[in-house]
C-alpha positions in Angstrom: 185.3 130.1 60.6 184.9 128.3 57.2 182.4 125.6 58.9 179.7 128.5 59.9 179.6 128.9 56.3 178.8 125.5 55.2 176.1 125.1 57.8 174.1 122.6 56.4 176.7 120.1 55.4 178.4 121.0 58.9 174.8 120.4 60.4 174.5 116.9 58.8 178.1 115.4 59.7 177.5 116.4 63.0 174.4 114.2 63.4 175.4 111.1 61.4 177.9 110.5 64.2 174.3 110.5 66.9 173.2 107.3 64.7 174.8 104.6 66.1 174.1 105.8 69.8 170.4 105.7 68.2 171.1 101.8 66.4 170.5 100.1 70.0 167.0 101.6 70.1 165.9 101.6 66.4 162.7 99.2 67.1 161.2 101.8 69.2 161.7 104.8 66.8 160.3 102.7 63.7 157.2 102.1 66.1 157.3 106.1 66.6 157.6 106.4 62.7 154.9 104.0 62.4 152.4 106.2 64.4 153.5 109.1 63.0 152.4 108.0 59.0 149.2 106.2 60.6 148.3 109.6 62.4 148.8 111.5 58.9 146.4 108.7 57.8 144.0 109.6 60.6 144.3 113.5 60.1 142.8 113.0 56.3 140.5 110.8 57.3 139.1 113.1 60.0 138.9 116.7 57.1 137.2 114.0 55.0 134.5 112.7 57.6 134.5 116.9 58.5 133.4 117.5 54.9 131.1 114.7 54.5 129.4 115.9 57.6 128.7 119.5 56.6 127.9 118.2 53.7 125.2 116.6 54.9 123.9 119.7 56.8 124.2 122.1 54.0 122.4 119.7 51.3 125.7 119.4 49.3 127.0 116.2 48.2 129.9 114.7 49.0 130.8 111.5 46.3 132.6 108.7 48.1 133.2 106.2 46.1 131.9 102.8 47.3 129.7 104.4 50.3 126.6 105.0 48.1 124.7 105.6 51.1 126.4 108.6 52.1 126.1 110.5 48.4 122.5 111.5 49.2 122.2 114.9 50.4 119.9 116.0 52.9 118.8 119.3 52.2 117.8 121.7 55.1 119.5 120.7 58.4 115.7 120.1 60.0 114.9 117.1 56.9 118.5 115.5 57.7 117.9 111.9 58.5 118.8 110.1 62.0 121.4 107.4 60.9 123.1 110.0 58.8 123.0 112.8 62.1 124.0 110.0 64.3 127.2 109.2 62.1 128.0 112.3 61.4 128.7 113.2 65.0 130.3 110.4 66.1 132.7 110.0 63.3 134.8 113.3 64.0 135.2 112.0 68.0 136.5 108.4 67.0 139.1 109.9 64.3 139.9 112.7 66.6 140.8 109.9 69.3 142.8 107.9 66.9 144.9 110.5 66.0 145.3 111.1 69.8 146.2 107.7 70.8 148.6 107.7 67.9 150.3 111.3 68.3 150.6 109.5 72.0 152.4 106.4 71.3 154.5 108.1 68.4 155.5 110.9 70.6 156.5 108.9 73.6 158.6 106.4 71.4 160.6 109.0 69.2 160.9 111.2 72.8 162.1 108.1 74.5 164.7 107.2 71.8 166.1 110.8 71.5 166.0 111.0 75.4 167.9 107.9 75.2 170.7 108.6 73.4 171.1 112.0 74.8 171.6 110.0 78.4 174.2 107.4 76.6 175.9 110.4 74.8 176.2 112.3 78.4 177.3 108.9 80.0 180.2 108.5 76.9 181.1 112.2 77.4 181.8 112.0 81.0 183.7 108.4 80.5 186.0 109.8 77.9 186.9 113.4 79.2 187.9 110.8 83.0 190.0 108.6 80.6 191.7 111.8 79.5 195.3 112.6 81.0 195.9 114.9 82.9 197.3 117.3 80.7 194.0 117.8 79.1 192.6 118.9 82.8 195.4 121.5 83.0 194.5 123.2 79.9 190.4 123.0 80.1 189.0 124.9 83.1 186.7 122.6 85.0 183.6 125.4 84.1 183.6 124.8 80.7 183.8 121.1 81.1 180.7 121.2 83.1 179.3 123.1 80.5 180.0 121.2 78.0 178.0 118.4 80.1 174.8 120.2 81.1 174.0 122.9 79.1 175.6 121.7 75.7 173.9 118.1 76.3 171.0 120.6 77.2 170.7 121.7 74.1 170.2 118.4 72.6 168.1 117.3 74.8 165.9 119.3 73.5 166.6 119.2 70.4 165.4 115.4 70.1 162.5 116.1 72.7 161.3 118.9 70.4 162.7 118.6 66.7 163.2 114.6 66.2 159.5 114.4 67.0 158.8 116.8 64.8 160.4 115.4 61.9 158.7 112.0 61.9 155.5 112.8 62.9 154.8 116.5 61.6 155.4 116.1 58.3 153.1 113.0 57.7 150.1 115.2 59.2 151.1 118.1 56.7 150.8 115.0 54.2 147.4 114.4 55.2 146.4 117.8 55.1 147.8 118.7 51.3 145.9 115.1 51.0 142.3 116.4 52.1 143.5 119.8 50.3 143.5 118.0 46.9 140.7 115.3 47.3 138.4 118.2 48.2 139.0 120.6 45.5 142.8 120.0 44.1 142.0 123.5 41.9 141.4 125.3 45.3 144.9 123.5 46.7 146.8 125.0 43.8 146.0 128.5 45.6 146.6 127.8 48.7 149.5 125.5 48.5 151.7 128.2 46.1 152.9 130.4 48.7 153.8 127.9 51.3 157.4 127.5 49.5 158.0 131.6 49.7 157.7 131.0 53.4 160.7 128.7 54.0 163.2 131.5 52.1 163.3 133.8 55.2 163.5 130.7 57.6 166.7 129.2 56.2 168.3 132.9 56.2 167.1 133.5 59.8 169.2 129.9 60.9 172.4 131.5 59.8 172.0 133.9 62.8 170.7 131.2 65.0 173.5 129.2 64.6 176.1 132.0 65.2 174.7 133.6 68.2 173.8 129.5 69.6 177.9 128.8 69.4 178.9 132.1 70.9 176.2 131.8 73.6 177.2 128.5 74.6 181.1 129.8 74.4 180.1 132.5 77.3 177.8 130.0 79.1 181.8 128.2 79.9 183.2 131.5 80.3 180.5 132.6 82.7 180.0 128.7 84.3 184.1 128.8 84.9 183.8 132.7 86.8 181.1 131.0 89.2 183.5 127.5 90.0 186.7 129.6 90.5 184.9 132.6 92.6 182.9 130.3 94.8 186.1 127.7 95.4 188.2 130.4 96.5 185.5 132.1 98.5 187.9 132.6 101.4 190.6 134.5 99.1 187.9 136.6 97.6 187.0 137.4 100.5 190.6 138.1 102.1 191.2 140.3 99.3 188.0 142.4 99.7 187.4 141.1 95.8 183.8 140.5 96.0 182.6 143.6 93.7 185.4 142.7 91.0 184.4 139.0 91.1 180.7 140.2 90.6 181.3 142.5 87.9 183.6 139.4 86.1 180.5 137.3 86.0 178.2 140.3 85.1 180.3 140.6 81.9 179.7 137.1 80.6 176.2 137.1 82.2 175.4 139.7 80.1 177.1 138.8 77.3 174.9 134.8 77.8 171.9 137.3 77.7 172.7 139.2 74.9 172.8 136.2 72.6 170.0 134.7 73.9 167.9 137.7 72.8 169.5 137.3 69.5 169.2 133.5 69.4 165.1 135.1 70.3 164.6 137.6 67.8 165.6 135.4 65.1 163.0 132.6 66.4 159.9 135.6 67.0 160.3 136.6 63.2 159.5 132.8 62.1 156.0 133.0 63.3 154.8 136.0 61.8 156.4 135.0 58.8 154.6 132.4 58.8 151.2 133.9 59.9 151.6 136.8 57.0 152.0 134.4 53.7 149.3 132.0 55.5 147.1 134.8 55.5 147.7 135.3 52.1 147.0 131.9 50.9 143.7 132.0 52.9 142.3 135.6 51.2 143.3 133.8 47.7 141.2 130.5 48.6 138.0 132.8 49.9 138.4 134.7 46.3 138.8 131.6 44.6 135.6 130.4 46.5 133.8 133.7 45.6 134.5 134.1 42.5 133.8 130.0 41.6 130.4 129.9 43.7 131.7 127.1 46.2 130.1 125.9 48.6 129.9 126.7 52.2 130.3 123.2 53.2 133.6 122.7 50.8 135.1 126.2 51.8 134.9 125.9 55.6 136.2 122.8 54.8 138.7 123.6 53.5 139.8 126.3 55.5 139.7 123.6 58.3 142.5 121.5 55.8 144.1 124.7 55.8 143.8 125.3 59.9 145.0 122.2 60.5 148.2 122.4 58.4 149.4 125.2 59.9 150.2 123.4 63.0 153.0 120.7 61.5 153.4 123.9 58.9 154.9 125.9 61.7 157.1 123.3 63.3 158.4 122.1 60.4 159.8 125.4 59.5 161.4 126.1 62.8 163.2 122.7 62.7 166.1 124.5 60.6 166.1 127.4 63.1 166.3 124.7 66.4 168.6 122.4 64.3 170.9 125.6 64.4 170.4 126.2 67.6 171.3 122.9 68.8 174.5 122.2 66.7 177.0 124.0 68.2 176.2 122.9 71.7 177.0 118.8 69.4 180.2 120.3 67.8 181.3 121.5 71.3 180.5 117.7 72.5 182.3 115.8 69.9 185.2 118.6 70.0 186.0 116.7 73.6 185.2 113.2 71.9 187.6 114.0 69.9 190.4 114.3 71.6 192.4 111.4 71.5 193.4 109.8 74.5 197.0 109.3 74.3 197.5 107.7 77.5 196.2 104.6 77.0 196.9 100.7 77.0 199.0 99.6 74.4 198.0 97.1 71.7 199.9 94.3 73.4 200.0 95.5 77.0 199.7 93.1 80.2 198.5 93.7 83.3 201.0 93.8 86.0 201.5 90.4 87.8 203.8 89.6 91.1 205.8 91.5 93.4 207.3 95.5 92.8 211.4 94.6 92.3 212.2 97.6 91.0 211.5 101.4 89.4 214.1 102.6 87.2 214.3 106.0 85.5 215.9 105.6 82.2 217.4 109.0 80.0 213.6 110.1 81.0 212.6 113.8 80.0 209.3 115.3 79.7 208.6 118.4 78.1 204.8 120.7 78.3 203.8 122.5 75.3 207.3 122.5 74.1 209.0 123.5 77.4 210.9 121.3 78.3 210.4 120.0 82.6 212.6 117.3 82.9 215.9 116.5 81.1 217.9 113.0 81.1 216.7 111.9 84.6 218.4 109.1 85.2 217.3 106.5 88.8 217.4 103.3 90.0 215.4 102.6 93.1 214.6 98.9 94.7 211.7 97.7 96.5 211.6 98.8 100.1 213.7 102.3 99.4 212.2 105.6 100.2 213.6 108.2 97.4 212.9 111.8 98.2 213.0 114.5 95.7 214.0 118.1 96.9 214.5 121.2 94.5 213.2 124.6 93.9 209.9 125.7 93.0 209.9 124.3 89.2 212.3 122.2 89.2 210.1 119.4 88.2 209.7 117.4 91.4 206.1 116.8 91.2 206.3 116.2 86.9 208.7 113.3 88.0 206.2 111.6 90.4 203.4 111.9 88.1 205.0 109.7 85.6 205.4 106.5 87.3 201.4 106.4 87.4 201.6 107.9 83.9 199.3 110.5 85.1 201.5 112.0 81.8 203.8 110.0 79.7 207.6 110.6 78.9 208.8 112.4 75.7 211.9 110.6 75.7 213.5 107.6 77.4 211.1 105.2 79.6 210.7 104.1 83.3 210.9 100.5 83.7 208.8 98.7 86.5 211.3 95.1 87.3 213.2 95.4 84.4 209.8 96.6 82.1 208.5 99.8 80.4 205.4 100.8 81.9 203.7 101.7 78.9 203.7 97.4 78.6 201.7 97.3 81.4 197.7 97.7 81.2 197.5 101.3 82.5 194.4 99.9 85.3 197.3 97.2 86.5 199.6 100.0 86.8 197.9 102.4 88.9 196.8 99.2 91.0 200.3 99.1 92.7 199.9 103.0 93.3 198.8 105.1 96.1 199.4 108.8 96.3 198.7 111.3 99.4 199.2 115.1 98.1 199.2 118.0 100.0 195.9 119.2 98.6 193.4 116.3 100.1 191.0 115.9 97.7 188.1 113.8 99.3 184.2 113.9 98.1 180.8 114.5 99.5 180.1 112.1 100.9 180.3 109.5 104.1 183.8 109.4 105.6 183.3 105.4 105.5 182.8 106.6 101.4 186.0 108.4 101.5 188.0 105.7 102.8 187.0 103.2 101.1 187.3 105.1 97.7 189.1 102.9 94.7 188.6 100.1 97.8 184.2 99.4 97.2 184.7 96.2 98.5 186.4 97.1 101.9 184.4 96.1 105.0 183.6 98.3 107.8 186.2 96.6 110.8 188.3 97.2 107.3 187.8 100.7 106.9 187.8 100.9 110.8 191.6 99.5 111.1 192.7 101.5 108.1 191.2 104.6 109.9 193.1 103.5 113.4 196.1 103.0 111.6 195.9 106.3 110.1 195.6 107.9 113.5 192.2 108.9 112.2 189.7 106.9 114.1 189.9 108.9 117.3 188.5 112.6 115.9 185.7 110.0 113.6 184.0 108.4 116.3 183.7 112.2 117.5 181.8 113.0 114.5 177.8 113.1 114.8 177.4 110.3 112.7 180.9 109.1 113.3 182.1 107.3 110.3 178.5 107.9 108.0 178.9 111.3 108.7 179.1 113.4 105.6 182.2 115.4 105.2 181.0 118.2 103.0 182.3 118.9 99.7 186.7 118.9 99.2 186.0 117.6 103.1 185.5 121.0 104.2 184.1 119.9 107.5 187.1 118.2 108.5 189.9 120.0 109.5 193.3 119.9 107.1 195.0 117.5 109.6 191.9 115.4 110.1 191.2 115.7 106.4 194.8 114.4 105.6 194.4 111.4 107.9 191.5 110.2 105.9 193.6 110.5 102.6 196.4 108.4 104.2 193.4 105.7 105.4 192.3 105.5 102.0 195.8 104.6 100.9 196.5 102.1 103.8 193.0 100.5 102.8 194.1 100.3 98.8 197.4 99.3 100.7 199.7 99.4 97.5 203.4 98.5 97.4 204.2 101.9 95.8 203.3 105.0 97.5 204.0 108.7 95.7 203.8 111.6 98.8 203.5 114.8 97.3 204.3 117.3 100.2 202.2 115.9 102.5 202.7 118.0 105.5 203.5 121.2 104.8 200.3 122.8 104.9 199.7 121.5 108.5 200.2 122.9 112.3 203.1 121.5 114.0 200.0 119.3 116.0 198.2 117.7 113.0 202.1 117.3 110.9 202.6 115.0 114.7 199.7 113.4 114.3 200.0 112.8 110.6 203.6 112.2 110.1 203.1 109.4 112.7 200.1 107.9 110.3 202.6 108.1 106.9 205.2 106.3 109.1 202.9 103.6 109.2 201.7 103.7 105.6 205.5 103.6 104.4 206.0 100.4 106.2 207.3 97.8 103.7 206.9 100.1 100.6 208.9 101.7 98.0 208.0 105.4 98.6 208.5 108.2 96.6 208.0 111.5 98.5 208.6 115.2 97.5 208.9 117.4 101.1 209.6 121.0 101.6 210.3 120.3 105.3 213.9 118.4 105.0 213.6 117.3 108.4 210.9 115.0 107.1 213.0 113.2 104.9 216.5 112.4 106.9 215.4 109.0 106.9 215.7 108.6 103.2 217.7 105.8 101.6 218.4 108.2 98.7 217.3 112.1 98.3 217.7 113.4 94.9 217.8 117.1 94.1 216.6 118.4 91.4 217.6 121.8 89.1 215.8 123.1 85.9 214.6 119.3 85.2 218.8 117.9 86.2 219.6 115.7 88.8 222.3 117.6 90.2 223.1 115.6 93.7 221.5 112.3 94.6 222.6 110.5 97.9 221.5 110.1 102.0 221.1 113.1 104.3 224.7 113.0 105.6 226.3 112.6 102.3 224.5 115.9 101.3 225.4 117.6 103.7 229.0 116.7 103.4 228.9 117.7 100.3 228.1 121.5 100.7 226.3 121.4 97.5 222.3 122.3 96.7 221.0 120.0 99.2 223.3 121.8 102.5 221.9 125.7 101.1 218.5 124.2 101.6 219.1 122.5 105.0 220.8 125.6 105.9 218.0 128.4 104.7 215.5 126.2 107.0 217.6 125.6 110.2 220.1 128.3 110.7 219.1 130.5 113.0 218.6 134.3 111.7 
């Protein structure tokens, strides 16, 4: 709250942290400045040759200091002479094609730089919020992260496409203008130059509001962006539920709300114009008084009011640069609110990359805790290359928190997990989730080929590759059934596939990376009792000669086990093989028991 009130200072950190994306590209936005002074340059040379022209016409001299030719005036516009006419009139065309060629080139070059940067800044924003862990993901909805990428980026964009152009090249050709104001008459500049402070006043107090409705506008946009990706991903619960009409009215709320400060973002904006147009107006009766009252000329006031014309232009945009700067910064703050976030899973100082063969994953006095709550507590394990360690508990017990620390998807609170002998955190974290493949029970796979999908995390896989990864996965079968067969396109989350066939391409992508850990995260037990067949006999094959870590619902999917450990509130409270359990009577037995007695 105490940064909206100290906008401009606010305002002017924020964009001294855009400079050095902009350092790589300063030689095209000095060229941009260049043009930009050279086209003020042009603009007072073209009221000048304007002047000298009527000048002519009208019989009123014009003094030009070494052009003695052109102080002679000509009297009636029948007795002016030929050289003078032809000058006169082609004069005004070549200045007026300067200053074209130059707003051109300057334009384009500033445009291109701001462009620039806004691309690098969108490409940085996207790398950063991937390199994030995952416990960022869990508490930013993926809406808002999208808008923070589009629509906050948006606003940039044109902010640098509009007001970075503005600032280089407008106020040069308001410097010409007050120029040809002052070399014409500087007494008759005095008038019409007096008010144009009085009109910045309401300007800087209508940014305030700007500013404020921009960053709660931008707020909604996420709220509204994050109703659209939930409603639309869960289509098939909305509808289940009959929901449709509440889902609606959820995004009418925020849509509504976008709109409202929009129109207030609008109103703010409308008023700068006829601000504008009211004290220019006034300027202009006191130079036509002026003129009357001092017996001017008709050739010096029109002019002058031509000076005056043309100022308004660069007049007008610069006084709406505080209103678009405003506009813009909250959509920055929101982008360097996620650059901000430091990444703190990340490769130590002196961390190697992983070399040689898997020996071992230990689990030493590990415990994890979210926010405070505490997940896991003094998990202790030793595992050896080869084993196949399943984890069974309750709902919240912490079985899936444990697997996502060996690829330090998260990173302990206390204690460490050693890979042969070693804390992970030693290890480059790239090298680390090298040796790792994982097959969840929700597949995520992408839009694209299923050739794409297989080979994802494997680019430089070749197709008889990617073929004996799919056969292996007892995938190739339904593929080569496909229209396209393996370039076929699988729709987005693979929503052409069916959840079997979807899972077999997960497990080919992991045969393909063809790690020597693998984490299975209840891999099965969304699936008919065909596709679990078909895909149980593909993770049989991709647990071949691995050290597996699997979490299973389904018991009878993890007799084979060298160790099952069962988990409690974040406690190991039994560890050992599927007959020892059972002999034991403990946790492990109740669970066996609740899934295969007969009721």
């Amino acid at each position: 709250m105490k940064n909206d009130d100290n906008t401009p200072s606010r305002s002017v950190e924020i964009y001294k942290r855009l400079f050095p994306f902009v350092r790589p590209y300063r030689m095209r936005l000095v060229v941009g400045i260049v043009c930009g002074i050279l086209q003020g340059g042009a603009t007072f040379g073209m009221l000048v040759a304007l002047r000298w022209a009527l000048g002519g016409i009208s019989g009123d001299d014009l003094s030009l200091s070494g052009l003695p030719a052109l102080d002679e005036p000509e009297g009636s516009t029948g007795g002016i002479g030929l050289n003078r006419l032809l000058l006169a009139v082609s004069i005004l065309p070549l200045f007026t094609i300067l200053q074209g060629i130059l707003f051109f080139a300057g334009k384009y070059f500033v445009e291109w730089v701001g462009n620039r940067v806004i691309t690098d800044l969108r490409s940085h924003l996207f790398e950063h919020i991937h390199a994030l862990p995952m416990q960022f993901f869990s508490k930013n909805r993926v809406g808002e992260l999208i808008s923070r990428i589009t629509s906050d980026t948006g606003l940039l964009t044109q902010l640098v496409s509009n007001v970075i152009g503005d600032i280089i090249r407008e106020p040069f050709t308001l410097i010409g203008c007050i120029a040809a104001l002052i070399y014409l008459d500087w007494h008759l500049s005095i008038v019409a130059l007096v008010v144009f402070p009085i009109c910045i006043l309401p300007v800087a107090l209508l940014g305030r509001k700007v500013r404020k409705a921009s960053k709660v506008g931008q707020e909604s946009l996420g709220d509204m962006l994050s109703v659209v990706q939930e409603s639309i991903g869960g289509a098939l619960v909305v509808k289940a539920f009959q929901m449709e009409k509440e889902e609606t009215r959820r995004f009418n709320i925020f849509n509504t709300k976008v709109f409202k400060m929009v129109m207030r973002q609008s109103r703010a904006r409308s008023l700068n114009e006829p601000i504008m147009v009211f004290f220019s107006s006034i300027g202009l009766s006191g130079v036509v008084v002026y003129a009357y009252l001092n017996d001017l000329s008709l050739a010096l006031l029109f002019s002058f009011g031509a000076a005056m014309v043309t100022m308004y232009k660069p007049a007008k945009k610069l006084s709406q640069i505080h209103l678009r700067i405003q506009r813009a910064t909250p959509g920055a703050e929101r982008i360097f609110e996620i650059l901000d976030v430091v990444n703190t899973i990340d490769d130590a100082p002196d961390a190697v990359p992983f070399t040689g063969q898997v020996q071992s994953v230990d689990f030493k006095d590990v415990s994890f805790a979210y926010d405070e709550k505490k997940i896991l507590d003094g998990i202790n394990l030793q595992t050896q290359a080869g084993q196949c360690i399943a984890f069974v508990g309750s709902s919240g017990a912490g079985k899936t928190t444990i697997v996502n620390l060996i690829p330090r998807f998260f990173d302990v609170t206390e204690g460490c997990i050693k890979l042969n002998g070693r804390d992970i955190r030693a290890y480059t974290v790239h090298s680390l989730r090298e040796q790792i493949g994982i097959v969840t029970q929700e597949t995520v796979l992408f839009n694209r080929s299923v050739a794409d999908n297989i080979s994802y995390g494997s680019r430089d896989a070749t197709p008889e590759q990617i073929e004996d990864a799919a056969r292996r996965a007892n995938a190739h079968a339904f593929i080569q059934e496909l229209e396209n067969g393996y370039d076929t396109v699988i729709g987005e989350r693979g929503s052409l596939l069916s959840g079997g066939m979807a899972q077999r391409v997960a497990i080919a992508r992991a045969l393909l990376k063809n790690p020597p850990i693998l984490i299975l995260d209840e891999a099965t037990s969304a699936l008919d009792t065909e596709s679990e067949r078909l895909v149980q006999g593909a993770l049989d094959e991709l647990m071949k000669d691995r050290t597996v870590f699997m979490i299973a619902h389904r018991l009878s999917t993890i007799a084979h086990a060298d160790l099952i450990v069962v988990l409690e509130q974040g406690k190991i409270v039994e560890q050992g093989t599927h007959e020892e359990l059972l002999e034991k009577g403990g946790k492990y037995k109740y669970f066996y028991d609740i899934q295969f007695t007969n009721t």
